[in-house]
C-alpha positions as CSV (number, residue, x, y, z in Angstrom):
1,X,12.3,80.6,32.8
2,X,13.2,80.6,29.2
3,X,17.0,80.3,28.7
4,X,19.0,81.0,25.3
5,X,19.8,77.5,23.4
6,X,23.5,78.4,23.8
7,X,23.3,78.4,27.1
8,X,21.1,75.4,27.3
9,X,23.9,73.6,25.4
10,X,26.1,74.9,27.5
11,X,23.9,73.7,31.3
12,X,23.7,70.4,29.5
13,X,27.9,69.7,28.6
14,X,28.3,70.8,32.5
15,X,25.8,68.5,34.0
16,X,26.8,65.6,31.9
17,X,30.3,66.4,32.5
18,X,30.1,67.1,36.3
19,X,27.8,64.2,36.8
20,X,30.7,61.6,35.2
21,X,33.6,63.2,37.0
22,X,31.9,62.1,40.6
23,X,30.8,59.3,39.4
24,X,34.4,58.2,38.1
25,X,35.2,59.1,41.3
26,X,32.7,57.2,43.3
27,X,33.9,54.0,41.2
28,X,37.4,54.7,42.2
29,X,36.8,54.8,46.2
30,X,34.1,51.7,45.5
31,X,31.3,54.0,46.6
32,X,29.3,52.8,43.7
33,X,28.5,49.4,42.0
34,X,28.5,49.5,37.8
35,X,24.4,49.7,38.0
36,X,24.6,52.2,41.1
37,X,26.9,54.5,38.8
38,X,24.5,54.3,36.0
39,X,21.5,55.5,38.2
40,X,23.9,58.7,39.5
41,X,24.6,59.6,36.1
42,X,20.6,59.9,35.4
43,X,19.8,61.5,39.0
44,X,23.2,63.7,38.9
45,X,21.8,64.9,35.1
46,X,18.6,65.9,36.0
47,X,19.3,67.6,39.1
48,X,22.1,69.2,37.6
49,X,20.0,70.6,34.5
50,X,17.4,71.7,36.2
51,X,19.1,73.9,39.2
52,X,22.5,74.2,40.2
53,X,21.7,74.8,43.8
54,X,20.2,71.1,43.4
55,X,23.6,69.9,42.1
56,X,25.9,71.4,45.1
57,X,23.0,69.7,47.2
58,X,23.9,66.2,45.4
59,X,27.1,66.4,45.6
60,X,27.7,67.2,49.1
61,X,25.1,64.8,50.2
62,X,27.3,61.6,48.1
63,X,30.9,62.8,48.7
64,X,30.2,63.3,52.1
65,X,28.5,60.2,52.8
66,X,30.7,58.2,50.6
67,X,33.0,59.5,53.0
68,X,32.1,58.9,56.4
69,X,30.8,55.4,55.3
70,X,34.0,54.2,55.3
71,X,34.4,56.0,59.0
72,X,35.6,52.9,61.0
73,X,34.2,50.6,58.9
74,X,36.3,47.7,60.5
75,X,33.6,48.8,63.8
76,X,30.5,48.8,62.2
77,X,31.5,45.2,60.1
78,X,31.0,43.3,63.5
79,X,27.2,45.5,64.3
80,X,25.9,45.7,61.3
81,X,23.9,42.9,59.6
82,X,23.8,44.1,56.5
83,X,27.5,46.0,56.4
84,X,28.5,45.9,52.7
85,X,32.5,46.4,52.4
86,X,33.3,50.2,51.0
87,X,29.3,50.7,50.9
88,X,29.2,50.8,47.1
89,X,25.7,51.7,46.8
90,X,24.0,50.0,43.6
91,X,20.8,51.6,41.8
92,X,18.3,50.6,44.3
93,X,20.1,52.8,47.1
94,X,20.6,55.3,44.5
95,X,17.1,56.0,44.0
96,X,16.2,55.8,47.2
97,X,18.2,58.5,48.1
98,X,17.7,60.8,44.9
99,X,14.6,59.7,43.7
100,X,12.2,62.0,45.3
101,X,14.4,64.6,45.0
102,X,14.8,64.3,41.1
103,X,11.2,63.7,40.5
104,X,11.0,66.9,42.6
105,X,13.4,68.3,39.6
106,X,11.5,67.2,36.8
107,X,8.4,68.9,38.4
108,X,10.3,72.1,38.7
109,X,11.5,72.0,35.1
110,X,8.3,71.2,33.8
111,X,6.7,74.2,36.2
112,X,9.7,76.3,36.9
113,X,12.2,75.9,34.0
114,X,15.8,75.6,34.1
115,X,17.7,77.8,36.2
116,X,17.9,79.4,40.3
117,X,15.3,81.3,42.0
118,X,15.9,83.1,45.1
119,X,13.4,81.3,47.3
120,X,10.6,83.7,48.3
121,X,7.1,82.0,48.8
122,X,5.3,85.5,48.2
123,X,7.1,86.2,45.1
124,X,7.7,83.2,43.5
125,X,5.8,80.1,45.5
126,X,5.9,77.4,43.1
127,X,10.0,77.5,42.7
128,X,10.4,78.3,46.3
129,X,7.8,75.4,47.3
130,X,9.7,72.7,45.3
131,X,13.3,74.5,45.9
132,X,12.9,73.8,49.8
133,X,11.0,70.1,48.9
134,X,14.3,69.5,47.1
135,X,16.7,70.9,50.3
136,X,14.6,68.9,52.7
137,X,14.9,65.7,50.9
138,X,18.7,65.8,50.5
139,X,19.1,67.2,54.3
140,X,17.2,64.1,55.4
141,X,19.1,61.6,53.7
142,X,22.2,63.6,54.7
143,X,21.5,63.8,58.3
144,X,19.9,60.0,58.3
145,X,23.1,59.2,56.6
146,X,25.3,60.9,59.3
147,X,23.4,60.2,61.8
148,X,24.0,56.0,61.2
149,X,27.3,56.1,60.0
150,X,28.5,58.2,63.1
151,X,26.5,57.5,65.8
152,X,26.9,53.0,65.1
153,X,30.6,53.6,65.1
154,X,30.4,56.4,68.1
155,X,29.0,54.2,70.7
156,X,29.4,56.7,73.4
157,X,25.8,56.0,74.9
158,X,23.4,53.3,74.8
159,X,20.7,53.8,72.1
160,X,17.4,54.1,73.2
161,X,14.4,53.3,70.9
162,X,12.7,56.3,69.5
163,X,9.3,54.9,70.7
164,X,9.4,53.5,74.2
165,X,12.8,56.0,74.9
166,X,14.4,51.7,76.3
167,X,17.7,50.8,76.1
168,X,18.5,48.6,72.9
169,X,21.6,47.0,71.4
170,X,23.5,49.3,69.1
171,X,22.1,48.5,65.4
172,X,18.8,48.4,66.1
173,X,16.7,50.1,63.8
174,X,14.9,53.1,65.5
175,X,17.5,53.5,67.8
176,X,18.6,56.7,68.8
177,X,21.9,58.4,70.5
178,X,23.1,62.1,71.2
179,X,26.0,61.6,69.0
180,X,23.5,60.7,66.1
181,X,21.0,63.1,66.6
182,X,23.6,65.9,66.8
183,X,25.6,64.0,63.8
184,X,22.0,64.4,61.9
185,X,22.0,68.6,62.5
186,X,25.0,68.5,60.9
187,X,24.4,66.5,58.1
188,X,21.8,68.4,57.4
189,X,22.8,71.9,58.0
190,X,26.2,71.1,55.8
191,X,23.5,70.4,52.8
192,X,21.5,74.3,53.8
193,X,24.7,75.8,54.1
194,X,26.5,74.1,50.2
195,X,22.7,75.1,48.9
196,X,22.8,79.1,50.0
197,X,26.8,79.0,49.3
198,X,25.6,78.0,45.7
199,X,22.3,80.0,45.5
200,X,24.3,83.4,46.7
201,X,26.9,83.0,44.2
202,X,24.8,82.7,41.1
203,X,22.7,85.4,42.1
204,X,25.5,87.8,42.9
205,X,27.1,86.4,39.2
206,X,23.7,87.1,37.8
207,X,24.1,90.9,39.9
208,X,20.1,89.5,41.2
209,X,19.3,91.6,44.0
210,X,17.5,89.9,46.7
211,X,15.3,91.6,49.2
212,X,14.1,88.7,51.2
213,X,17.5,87.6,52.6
214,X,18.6,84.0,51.9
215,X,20.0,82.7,55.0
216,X,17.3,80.4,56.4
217,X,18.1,78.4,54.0
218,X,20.9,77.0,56.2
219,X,18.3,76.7,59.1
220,X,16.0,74.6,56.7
221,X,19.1,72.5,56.1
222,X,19.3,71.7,59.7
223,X,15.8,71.2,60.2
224,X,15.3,69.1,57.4
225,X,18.5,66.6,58.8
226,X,16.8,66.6,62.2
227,X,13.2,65.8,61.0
228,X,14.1,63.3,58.6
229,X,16.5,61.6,61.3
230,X,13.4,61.7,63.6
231,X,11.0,59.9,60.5
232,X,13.6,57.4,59.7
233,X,13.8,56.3,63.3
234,X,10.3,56.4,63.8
235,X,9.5,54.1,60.6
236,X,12.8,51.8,61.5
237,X,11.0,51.4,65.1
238,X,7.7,50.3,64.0
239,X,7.9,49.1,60.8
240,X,11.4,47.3,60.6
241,X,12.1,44.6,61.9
242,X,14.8,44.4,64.3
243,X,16.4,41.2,66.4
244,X,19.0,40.1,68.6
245,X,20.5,36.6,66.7
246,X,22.2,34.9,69.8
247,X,24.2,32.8,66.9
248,X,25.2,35.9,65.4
249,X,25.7,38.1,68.5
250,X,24.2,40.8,66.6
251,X,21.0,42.7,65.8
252,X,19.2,41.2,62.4
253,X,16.7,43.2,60.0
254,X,14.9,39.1,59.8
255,X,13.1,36.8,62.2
256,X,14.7,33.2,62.7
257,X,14.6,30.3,65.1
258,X,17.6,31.8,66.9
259,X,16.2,35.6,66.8
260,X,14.7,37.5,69.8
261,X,12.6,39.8,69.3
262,X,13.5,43.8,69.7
263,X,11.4,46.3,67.9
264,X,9.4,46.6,64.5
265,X,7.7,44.4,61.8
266,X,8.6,43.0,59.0
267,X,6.8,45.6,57.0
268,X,9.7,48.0,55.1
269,X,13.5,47.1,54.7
270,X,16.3,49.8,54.9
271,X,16.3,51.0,51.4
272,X,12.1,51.8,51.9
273,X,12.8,53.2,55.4
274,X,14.9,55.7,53.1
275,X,12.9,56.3,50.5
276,X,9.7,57.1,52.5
277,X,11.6,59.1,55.1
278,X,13.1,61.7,52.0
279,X,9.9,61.8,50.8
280,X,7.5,63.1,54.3
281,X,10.6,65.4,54.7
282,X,9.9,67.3,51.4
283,X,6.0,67.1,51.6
284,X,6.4,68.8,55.4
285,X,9.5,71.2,54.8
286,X,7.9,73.7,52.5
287,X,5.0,73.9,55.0
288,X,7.9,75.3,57.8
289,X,9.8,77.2,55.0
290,X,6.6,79.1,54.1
291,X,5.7,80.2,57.7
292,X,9.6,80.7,58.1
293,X,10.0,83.2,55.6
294,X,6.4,84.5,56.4
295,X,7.2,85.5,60.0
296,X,11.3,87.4,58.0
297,X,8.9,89.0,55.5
298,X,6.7,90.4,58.5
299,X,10.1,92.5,59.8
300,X,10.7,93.9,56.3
């Protein structure tokens, strides 16, 4: 969609300003590192340029994270091997998160243009196809996000591997608890509902009548935090490595002499577990978001 150059001009001062405001505020709180700041400011930007329902998506996804990260961090210091005071996340993390969903952006600027679609996959598929691959992939890291920072510091059952359903030492990768998987749901669903809150807006700013009503986006938000919970467990069950370091008294993401053996191989560390679990989120989500909106059209 073609959009004046004034109001190009004007997209652009918002997304640069709006993407340096949170990240001032992420180096404030120490959510970020100097090179994990940088990398926001290029993911924030495009996201924010291309769709503002992609930007309220962002934001809630790092604020709340950044958040609940610190969420009795003094609890998860003694589980977690590789617990990182105030979790400043540097550029690696960054682009784990928000790389799939920014190349996502770039697609849907080059395809698309700048500027929001109602999602409606008979109508308008390519925008609607990438709009949900975008939702999906923030949901999941959302919920994944949750799901970790909640359910390690929430210890209220025993995790039990994703794989085998066995008991397992809380920490291990692949392990999963109710209190996570419900914490995922609602990671997920608080990124559908901050998308449609966005999306409704503009279009009722814009006076866009929509016939094909706009609410499943919330359910896609909660599906997307559940099924990318379930793929980062599954890949942090087989293909990380996980450990019990009797020196330590904790589970390790390495093998060593003093190491016993839990769950994985040494195949993909955290940061890959991320970026590969955002990723099968947005390739599968359009897929349910098309026969979602299929079966809503069918009523009509």
């Amino acid at each position: 969609m073609a959009i004046p150059f004034l109001q190009f001009l004007i997209r652009t001062g918002f997304a640069v300003f709006s993407c340096l405001i949170i990240v001032q505020h992420g180096l404030k709180k120490k959510s970020l590192d100097v090179t994990g700041a940088i990398a926001s400011v290029v993911v924030g930007f495009l996201l924010t340029l291309s769709n503002l329902c992609f930007f309220a998506s962002c934001a809630t996804f790092f604020l709340t994270s950044s958040k609940l990260t610190r969420f009795k961090s003094n609890v998860k210091e003694k589980i977690e091997d590789e617990f990182k005071k105030g979790g400043q996340r540097n550029w690696i993390q960054v682009f784990c998160n928000g790389g799939v969903p920014t190349l996502l952006a770039l697609f849907y600027m080059i395809d698309v243009g700048i500027g929001e679609h109602a999602i409606d996959f008979a109508k308008d598929f390519t925008s609607s196809v990438l709009s949900i691959a975008v939702l999906g992939s923030f949901a999941c890291s959302c919920g994944d996000t949750w799901a970790s920072e909640i359910g390690t510091a929430i210890s209220s059952h025993v995790p039990v591997l994703i794989t085998t359903f066995t008991k397992v030492p809380v920490g291990t990768n692949g392990g999963i608890t109710i209190t996570g998987t419900v914490a995922s749901v609602l990671g997920g669903t608080v990124i559908g509902v901050a998308y449609y809150l966005s999306l409704v807006s503009i279009l009722a700013v814009r006076r866009i009548t929509v016939i094909t009503p706009q609410w499943p986006v919330i359910v896609m938000g909660c599906l997307g935090g559940f099924l990318g919970s379930v793929y980062d467990s599954l890949l942090g069950a087989t293909l990380q490595y996980s450990g019990y370091c009797s020196v330590r008294k904790r589970v390790v993401n390495k093998p060593s002499p003093s190491t016993k053996h839990i769950s994985g191989r040494s195949i993909l560390d955290n940061h890959a577990v991320n970026l590969v679990s955002s990723l099968l989120t947005s390739i599968t989500m359009p897929f349910i978001g098309y026969f979602l909106w299929k079966a809503i059209d069918d009523q009509y």
